[in-house]
N, CA, C and O atoms as a printed pandas DataFrame, in Angstrom:
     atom_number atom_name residue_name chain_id  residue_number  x_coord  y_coord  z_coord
0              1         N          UNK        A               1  -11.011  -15.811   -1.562
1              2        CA          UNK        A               1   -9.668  -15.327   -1.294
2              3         C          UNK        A               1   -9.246  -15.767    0.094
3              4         O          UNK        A               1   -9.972  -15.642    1.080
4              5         N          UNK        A               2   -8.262  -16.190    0.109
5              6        CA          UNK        A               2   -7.502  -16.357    1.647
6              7         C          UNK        A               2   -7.143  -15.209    2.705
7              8         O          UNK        A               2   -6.282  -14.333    2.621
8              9         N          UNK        A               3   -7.913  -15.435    3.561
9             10        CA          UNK        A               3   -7.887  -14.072    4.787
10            11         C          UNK        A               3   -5.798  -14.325    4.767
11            12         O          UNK        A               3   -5.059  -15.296    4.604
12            13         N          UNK        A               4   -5.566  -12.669    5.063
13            14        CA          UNK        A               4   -4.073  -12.545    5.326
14            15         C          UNK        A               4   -3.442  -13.209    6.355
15            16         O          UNK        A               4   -2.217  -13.088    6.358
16            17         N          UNK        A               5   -3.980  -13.941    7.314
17            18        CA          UNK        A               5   -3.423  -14.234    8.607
18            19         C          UNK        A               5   -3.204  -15.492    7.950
19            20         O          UNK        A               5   -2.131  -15.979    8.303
20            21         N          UNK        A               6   -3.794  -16.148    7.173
21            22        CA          UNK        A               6   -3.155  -17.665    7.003
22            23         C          UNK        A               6   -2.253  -17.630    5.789
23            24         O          UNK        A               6   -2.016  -18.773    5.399
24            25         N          UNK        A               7   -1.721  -16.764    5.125
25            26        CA          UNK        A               7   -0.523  -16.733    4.262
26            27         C          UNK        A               7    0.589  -17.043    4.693
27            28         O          UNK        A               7    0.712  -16.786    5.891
28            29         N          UNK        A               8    1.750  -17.641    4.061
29            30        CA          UNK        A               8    2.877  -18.125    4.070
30            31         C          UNK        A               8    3.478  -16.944    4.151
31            32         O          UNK        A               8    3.033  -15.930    3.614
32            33         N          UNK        A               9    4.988  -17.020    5.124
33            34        CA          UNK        A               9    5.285  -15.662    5.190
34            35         C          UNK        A               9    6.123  -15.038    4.489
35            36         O          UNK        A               9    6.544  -13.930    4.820
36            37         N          UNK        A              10    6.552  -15.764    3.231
37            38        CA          UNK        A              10    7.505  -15.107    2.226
38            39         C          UNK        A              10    6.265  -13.930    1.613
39            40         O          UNK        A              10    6.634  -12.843    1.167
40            41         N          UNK        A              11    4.545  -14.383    1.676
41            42        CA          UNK        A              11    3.809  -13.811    0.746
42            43         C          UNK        A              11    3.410  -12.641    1.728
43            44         O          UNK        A              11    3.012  -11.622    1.163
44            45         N          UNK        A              12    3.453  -12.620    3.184
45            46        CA          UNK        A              12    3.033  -12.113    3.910
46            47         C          UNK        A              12    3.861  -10.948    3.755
47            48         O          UNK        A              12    3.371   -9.884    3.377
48            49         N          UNK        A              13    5.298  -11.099    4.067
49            50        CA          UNK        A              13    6.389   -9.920    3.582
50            51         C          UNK        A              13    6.534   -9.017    2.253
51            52         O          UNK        A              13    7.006   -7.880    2.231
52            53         N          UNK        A              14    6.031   -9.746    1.137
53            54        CA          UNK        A              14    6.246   -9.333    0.212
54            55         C          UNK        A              14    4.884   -8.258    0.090
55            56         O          UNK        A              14    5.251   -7.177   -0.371
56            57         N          UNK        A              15    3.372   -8.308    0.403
57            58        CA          UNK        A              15    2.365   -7.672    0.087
58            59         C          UNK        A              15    2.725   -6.439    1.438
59            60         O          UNK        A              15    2.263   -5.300    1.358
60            61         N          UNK        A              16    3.642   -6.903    2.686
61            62        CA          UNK        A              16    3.571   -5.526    3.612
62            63         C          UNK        A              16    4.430   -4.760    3.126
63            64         O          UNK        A              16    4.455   -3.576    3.463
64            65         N          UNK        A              17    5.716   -5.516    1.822
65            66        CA          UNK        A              17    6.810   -4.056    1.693
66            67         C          UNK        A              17    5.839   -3.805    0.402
67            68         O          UNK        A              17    6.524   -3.157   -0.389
68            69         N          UNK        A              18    4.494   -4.041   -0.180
69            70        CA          UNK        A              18    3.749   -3.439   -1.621
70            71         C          UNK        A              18    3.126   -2.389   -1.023
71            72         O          UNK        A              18    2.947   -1.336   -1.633
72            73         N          UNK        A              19    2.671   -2.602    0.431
73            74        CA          UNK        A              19    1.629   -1.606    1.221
74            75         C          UNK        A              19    2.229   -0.632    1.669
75            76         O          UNK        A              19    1.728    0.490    1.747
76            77         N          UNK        A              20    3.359   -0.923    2.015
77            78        CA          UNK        A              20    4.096    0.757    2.788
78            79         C          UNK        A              20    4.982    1.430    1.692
79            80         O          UNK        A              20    5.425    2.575    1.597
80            81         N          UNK        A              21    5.073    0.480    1.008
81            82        CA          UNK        A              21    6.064    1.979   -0.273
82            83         C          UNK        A              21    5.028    2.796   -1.230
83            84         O          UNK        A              21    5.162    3.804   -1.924
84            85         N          UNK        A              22    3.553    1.615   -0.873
85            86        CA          UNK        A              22    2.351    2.748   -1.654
86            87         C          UNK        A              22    2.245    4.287   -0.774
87            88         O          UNK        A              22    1.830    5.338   -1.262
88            89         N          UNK        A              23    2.703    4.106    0.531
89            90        CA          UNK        A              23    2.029    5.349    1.190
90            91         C          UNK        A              23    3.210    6.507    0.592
91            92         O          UNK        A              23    4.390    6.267    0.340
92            93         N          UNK        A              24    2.459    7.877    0.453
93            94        CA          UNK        A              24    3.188    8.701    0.031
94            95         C          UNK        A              24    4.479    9.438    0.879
95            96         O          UNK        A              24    5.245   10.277    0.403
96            97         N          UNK        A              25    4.505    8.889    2.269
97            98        CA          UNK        A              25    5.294    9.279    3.312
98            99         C          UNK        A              25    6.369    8.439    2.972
99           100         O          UNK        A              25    7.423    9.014    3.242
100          101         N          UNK        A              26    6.555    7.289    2.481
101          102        CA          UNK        A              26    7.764    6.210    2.245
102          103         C          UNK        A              26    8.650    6.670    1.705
103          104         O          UNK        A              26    8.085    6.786    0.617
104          105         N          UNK        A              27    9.795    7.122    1.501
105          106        CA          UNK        A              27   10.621    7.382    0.588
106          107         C          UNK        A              27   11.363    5.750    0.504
107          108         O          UNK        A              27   11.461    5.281   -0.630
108          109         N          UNK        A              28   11.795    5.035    1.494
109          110        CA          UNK        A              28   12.108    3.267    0.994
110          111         C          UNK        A              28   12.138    2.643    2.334
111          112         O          UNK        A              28   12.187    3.066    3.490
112          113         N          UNK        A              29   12.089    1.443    1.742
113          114        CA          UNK        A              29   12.575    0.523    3.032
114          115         C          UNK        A              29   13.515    0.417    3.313
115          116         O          UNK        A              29   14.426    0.497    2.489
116          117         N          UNK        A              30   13.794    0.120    4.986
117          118        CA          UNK        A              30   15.571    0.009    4.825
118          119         C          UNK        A              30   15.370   -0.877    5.883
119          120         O          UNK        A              30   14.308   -1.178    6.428
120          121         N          UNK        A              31   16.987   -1.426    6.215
121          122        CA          UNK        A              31   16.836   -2.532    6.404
122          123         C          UNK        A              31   17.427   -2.323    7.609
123          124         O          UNK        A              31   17.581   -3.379    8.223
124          125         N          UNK        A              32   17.977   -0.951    8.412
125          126        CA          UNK        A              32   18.263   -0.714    9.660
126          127         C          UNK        A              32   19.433   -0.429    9.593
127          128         O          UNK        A              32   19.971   -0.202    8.510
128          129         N          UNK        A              33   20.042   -0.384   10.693
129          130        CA          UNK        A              33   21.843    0.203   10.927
130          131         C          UNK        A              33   22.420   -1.035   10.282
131          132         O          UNK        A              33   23.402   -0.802    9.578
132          133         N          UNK        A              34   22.001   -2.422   10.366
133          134        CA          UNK        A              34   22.991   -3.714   10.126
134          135         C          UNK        A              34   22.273   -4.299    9.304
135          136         O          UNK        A              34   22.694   -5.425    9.035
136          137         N          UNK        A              35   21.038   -3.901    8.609
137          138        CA          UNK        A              35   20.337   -4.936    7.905
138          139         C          UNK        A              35   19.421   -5.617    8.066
139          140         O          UNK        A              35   18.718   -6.030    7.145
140          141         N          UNK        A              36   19.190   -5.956    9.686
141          142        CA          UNK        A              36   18.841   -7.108   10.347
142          143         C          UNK        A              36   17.054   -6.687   10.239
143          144         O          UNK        A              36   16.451   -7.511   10.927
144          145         N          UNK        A              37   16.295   -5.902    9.739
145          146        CA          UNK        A              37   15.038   -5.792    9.270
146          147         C          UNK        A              37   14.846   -6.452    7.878
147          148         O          UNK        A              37   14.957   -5.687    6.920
148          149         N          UNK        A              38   14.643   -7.428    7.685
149          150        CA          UNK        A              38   14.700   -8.273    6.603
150          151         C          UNK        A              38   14.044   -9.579    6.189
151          152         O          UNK        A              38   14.480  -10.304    7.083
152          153         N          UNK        A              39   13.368  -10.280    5.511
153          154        CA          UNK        A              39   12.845  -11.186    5.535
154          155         C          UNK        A              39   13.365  -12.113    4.182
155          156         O          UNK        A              39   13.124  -11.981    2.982
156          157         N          UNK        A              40   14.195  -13.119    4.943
157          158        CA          UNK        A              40   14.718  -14.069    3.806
158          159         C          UNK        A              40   13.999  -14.900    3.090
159          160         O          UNK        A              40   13.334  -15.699    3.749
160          161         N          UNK        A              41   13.905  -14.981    1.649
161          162        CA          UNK        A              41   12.966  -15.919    1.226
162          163         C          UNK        A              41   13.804  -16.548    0.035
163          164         O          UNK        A              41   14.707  -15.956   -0.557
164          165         N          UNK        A              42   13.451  -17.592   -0.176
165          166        CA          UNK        A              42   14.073  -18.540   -1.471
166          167         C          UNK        A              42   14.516  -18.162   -2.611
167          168         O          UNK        A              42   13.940  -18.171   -3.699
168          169         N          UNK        A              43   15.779  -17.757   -2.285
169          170        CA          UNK        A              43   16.863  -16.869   -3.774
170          171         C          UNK        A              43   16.407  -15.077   -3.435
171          172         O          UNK        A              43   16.351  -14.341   -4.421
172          173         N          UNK        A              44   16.191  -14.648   -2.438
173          174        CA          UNK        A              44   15.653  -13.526   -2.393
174          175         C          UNK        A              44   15.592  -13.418   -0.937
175          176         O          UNK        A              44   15.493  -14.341   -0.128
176          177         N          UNK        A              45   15.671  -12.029   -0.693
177          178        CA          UNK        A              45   15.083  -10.949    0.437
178          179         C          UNK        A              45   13.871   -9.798    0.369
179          180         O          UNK        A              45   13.493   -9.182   -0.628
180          181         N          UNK        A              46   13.456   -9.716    1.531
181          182        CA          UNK        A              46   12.866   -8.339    1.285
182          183         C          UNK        A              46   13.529   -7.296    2.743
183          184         O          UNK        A              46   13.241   -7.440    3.931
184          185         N          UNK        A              47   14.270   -6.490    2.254
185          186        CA          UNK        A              47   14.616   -5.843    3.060
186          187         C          UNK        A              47   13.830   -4.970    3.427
187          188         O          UNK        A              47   13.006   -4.662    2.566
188          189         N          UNK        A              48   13.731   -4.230    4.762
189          190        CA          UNK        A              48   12.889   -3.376    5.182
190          191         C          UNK        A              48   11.697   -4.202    6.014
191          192         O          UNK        A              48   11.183   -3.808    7.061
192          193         N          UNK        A              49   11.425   -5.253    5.413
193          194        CA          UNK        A              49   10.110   -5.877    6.881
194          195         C          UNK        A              49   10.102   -7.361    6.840
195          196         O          UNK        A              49   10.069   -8.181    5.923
196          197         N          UNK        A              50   10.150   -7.453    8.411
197          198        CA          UNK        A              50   10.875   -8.378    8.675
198          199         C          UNK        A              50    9.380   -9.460    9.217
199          200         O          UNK        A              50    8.707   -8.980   10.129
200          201         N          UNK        A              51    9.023  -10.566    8.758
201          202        CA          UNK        A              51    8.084  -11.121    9.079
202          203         C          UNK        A              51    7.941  -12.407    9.268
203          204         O          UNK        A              51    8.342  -13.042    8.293
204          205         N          UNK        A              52    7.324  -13.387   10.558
205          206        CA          UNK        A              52    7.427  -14.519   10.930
206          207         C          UNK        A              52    6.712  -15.736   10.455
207          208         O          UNK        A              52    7.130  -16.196    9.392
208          209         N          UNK        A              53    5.965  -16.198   10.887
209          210        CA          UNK        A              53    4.554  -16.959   10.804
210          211         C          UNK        A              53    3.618  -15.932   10.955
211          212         O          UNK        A              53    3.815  -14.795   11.385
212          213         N          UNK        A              54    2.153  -16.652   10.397
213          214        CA          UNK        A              54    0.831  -15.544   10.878
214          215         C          UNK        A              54    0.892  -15.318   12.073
215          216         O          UNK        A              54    1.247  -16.233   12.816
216          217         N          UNK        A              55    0.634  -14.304   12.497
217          218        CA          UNK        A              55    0.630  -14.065   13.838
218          219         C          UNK        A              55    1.026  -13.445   15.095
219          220         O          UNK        A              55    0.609  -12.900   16.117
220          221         N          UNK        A              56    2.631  -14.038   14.105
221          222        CA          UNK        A              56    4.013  -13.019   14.885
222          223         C          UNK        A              56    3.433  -12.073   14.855
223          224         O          UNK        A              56    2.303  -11.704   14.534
224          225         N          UNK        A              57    4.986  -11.364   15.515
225          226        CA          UNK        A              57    5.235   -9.918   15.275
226          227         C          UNK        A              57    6.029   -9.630   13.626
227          228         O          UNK        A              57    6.855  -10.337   13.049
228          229         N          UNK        A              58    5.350   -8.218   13.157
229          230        CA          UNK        A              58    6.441   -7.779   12.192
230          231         C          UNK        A              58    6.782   -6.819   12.126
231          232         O          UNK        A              58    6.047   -5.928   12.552
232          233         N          UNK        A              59    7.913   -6.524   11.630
233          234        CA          UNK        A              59    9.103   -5.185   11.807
234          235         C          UNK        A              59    8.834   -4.317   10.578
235          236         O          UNK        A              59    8.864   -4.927    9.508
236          237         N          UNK        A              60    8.660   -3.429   10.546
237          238        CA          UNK        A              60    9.110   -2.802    9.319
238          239         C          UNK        A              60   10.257   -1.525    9.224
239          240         O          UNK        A              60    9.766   -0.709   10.003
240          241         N          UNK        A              61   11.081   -1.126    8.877
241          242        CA          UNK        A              61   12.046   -0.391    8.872
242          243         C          UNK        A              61   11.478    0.525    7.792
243          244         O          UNK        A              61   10.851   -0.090    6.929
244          245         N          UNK        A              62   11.557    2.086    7.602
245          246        CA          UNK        A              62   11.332    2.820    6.739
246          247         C          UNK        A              62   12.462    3.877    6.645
247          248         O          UNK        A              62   13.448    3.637    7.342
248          249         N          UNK        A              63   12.478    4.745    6.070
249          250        CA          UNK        A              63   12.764    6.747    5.694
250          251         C          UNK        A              63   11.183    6.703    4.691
251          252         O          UNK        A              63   10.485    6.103    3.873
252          253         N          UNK        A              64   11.469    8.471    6.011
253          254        CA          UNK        A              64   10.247    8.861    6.088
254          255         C          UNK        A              64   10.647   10.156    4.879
255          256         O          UNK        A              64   11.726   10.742    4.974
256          257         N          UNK        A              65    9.823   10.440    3.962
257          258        CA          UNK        A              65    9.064   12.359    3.871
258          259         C          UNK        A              65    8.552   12.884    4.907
259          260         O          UNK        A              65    7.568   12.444    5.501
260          261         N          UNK        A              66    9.333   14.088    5.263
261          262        CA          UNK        A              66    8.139   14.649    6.699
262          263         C          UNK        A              66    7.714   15.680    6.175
263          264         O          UNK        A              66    8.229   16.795    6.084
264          265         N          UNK        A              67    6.306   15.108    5.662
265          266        CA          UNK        A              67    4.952   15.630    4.753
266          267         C          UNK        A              67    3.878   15.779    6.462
267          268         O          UNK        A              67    3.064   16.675    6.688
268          269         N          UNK        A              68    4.149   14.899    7.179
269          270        CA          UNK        A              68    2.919   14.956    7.979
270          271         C          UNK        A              68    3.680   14.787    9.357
271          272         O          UNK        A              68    4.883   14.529    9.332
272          273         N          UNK        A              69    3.205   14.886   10.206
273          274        CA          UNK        A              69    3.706   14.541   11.618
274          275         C          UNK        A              69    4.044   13.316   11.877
275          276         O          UNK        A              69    3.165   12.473   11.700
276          277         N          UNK        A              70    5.263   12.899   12.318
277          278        CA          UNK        A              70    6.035   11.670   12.024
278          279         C          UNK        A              70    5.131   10.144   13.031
279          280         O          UNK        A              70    5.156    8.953   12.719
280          281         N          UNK        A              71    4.430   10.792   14.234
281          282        CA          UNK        A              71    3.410    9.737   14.723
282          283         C          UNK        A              71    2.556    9.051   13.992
283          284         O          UNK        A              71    2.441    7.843   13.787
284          285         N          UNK        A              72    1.625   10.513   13.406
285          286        CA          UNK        A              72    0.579   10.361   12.019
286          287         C          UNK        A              72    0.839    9.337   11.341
287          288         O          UNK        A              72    0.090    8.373   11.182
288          289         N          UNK        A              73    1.934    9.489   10.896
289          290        CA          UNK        A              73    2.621    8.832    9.335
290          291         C          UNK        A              73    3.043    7.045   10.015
291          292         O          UNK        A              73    3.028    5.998    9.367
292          293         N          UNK        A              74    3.332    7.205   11.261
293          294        CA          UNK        A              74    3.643    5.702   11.680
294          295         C          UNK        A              74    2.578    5.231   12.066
295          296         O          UNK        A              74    2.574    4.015   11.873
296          297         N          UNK        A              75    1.507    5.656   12.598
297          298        CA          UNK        A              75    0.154    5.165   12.954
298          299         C          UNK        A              75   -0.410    4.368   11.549
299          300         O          UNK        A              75   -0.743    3.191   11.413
300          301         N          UNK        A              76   -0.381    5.578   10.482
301          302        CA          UNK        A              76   -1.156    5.143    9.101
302          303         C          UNK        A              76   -0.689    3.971    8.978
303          304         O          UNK        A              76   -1.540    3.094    9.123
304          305         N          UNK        A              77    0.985    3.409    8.632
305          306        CA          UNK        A              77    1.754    2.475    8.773
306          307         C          UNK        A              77    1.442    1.357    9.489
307          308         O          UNK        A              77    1.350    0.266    8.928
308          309         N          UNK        A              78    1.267    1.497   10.674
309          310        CA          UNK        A              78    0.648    0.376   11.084
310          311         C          UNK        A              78   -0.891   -0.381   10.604
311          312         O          UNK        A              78   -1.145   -1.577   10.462
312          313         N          UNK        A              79   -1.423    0.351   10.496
313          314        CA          UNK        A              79   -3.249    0.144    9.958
314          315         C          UNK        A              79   -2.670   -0.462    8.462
315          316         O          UNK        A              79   -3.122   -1.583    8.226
316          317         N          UNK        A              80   -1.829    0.032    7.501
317          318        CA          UNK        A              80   -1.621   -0.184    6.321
318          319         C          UNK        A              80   -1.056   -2.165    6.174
319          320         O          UNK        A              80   -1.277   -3.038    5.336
320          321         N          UNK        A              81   -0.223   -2.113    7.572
321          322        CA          UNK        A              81    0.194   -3.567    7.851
322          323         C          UNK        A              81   -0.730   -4.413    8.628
323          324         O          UNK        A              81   -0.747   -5.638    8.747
324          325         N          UNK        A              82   -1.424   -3.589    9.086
325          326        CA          UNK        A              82   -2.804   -4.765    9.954
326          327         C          UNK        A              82   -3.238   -5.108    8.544
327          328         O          UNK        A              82   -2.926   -6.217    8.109
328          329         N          UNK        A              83   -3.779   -4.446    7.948
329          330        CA          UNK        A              83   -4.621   -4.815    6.652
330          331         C          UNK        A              83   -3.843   -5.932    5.973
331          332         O          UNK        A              83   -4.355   -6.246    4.898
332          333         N          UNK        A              84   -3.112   -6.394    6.187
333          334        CA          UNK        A              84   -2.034   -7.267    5.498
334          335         C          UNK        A              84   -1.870   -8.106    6.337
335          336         O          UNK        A              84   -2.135   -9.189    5.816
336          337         N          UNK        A              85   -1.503   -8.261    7.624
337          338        CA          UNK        A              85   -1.415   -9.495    8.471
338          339         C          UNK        A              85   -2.346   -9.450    9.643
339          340         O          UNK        A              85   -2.161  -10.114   10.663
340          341         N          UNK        A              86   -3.288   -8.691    9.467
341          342        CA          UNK        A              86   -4.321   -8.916   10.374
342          343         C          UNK        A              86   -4.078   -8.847   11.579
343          344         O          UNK        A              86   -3.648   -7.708   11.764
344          345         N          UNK        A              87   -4.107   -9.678   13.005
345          346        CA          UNK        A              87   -3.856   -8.815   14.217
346          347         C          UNK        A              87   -2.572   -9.006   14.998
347          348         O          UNK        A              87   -2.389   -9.012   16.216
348          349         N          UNK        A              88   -1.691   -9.168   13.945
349          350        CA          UNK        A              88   -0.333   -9.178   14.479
350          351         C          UNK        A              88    0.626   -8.091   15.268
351          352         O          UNK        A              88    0.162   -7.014   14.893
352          353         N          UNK        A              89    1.544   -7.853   16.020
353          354        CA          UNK        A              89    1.952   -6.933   16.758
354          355         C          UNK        A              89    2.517   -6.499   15.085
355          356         O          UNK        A              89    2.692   -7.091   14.020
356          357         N          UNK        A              90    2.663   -5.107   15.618
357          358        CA          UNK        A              90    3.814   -4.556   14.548
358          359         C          UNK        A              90    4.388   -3.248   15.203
359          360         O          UNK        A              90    3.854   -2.417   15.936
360          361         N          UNK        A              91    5.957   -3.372   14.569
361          362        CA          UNK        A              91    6.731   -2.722   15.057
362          363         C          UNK        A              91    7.197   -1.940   13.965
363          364         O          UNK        A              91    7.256   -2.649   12.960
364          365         N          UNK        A              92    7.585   -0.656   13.729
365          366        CA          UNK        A              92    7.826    0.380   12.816
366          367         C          UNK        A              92    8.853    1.017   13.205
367          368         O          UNK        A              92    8.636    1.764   14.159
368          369         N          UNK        A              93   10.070    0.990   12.749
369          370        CA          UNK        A              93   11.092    1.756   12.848
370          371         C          UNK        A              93   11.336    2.914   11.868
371          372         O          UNK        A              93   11.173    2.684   10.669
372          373         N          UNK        A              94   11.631    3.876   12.185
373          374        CA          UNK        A              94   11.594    5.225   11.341
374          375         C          UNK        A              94   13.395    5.354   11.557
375          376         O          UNK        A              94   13.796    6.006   12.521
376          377         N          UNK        A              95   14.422    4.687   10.596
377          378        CA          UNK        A              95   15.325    4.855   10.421
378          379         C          UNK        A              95   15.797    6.229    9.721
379          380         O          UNK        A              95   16.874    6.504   10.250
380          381         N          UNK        A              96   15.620    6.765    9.202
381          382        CA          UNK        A              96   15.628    8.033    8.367
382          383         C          UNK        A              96   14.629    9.151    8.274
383          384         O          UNK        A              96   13.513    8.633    8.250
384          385         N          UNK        A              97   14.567   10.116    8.227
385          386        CA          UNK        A              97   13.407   11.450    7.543
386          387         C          UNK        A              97   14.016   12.215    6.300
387          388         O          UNK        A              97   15.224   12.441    6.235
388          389         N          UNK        A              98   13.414   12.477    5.635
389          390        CA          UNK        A              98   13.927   13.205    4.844
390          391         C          UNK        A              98   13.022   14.462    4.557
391          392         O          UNK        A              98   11.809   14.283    4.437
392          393         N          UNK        A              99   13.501   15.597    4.453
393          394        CA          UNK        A              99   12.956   16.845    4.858
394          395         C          UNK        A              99   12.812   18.005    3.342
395          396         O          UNK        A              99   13.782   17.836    2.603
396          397         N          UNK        A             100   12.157   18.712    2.992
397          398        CA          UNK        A             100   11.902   19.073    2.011
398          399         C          UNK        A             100   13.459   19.684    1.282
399          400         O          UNK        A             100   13.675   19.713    0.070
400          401         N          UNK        A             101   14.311   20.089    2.236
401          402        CA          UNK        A             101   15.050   20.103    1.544
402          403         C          UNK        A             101   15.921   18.982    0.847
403          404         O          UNK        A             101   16.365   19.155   -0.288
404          405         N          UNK        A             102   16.136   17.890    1.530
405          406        CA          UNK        A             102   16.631   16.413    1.470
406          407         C          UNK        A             102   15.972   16.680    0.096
407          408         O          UNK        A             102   16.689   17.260   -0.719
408          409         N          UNK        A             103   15.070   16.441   -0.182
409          410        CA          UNK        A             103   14.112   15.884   -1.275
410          411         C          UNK        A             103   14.464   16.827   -2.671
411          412         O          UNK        A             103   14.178   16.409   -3.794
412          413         N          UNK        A             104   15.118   18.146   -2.442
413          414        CA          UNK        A             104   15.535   18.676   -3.346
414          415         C          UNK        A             104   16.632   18.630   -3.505
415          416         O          UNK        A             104   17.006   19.321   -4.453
416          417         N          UNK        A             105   17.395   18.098   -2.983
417          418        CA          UNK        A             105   18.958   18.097   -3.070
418          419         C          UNK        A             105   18.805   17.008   -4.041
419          420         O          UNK        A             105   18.999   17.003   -5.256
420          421         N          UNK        A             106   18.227   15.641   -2.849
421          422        CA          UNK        A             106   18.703   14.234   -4.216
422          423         C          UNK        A             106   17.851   14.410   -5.299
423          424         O          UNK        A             106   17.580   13.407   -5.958
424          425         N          UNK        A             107   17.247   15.765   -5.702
425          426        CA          UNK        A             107   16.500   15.493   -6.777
426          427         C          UNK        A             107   16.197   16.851   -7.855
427          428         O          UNK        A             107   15.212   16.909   -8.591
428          429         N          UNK        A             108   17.238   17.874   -7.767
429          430        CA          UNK        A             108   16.205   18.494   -7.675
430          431         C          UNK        A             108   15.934   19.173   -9.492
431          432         O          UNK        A             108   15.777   20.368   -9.742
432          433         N          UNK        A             109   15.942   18.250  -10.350
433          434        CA          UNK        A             109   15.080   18.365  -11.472
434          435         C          UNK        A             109   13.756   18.368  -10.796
435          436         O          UNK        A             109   13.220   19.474  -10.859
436          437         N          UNK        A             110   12.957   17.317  -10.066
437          438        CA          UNK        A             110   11.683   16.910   -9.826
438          439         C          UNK        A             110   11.325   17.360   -8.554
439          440         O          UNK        A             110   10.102   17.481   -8.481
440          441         N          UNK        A             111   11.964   17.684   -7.420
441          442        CA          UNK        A             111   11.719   17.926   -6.664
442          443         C          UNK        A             111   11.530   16.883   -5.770
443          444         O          UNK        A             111   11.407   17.149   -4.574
444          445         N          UNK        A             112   11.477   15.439   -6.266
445          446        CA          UNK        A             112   11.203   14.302   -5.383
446          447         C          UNK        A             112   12.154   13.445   -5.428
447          448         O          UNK        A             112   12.763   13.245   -6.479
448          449         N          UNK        A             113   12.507   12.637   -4.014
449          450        CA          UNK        A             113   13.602   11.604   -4.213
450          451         C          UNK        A             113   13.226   10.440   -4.500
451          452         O          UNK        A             113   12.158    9.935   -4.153
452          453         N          UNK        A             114   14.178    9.874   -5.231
453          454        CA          UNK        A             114   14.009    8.640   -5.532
454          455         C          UNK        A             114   13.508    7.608   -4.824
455          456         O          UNK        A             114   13.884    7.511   -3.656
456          457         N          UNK        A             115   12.609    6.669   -5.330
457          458        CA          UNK        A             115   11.817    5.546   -4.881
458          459         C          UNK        A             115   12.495    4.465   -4.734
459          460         O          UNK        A             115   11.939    3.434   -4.356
C-alpha cells in the first residue's frame, strides 16, 4: 500500500473528508463563511478540507455536536487527519456547534441531525 504522504491530493482530500465525517462529533463539513475551505478536483469539489501537495498544510472546516469538550473533539480531529496525511500541519476550523437542543429541533423524530 502507498504510505499517505505520497498520494495525489485530490485522493488525499477525499480520504480526510471519509475520516472526519466518521467521527461522531461531525455533524458536516463546511466550507466556511465564503466557501474558501475546499479542495477542487476534476468535475468535482470537496468542500470542507482544503488540501495541497503531500506535505502542505490542510484545512478542514467542520460543525461540531457538543457531545465532548470542543478542544477534545478538535484534537481527535487532528490525529484522525495525521493518519491520512501523515506529518502535515493541520488546521481545523470549528465553523458551527450544534447543541443538544439544535439536534432536536432539526430532527426531532430521531433526535439526530442530519449527516
Amino acid at each position: 500500500m502507498t504510505e499517505p504522504s505520497r498520494e495525489e491530493p485530490p485522493q488525499i482530500a477525499e480520504r480526510v473528508a471519509a475520516a472526519v465525517r466518521a467521527h461522531p462529533a461531525v455533524a458536516e463539513l463546511h466550507g466556511g463563511p465564503f466557501g474558501t475551505i475546499a479542495s477542487h478536483l476534476p468535475g468535482r469539489r470537496v468542500t470542507g478540507v482544503r488540501a495541497g501537495s503531500a506535505g502542505e498544510p490542510v484545512e478542514v472546516g467542520v460543525v461540531l455536536r457538543l457531545i465532548d469538550p470542543l478542544p477534545g473533539i478538535v484534537a481527535q480531529l487532528r490525529e484522525l487527519v495525521a493518519e491520512v496525511t501523515g506529518p502535515a500541519p493541520v488546521d481545523i476550523t470549528v465553523v458551527d456547534v450544534r447543541t443538544a437542543e439544535d439536534v432536536d429541533a432539526d430532527d426531532p423524530g430521531t433526535g439526530e441531525a442530519d449527516r
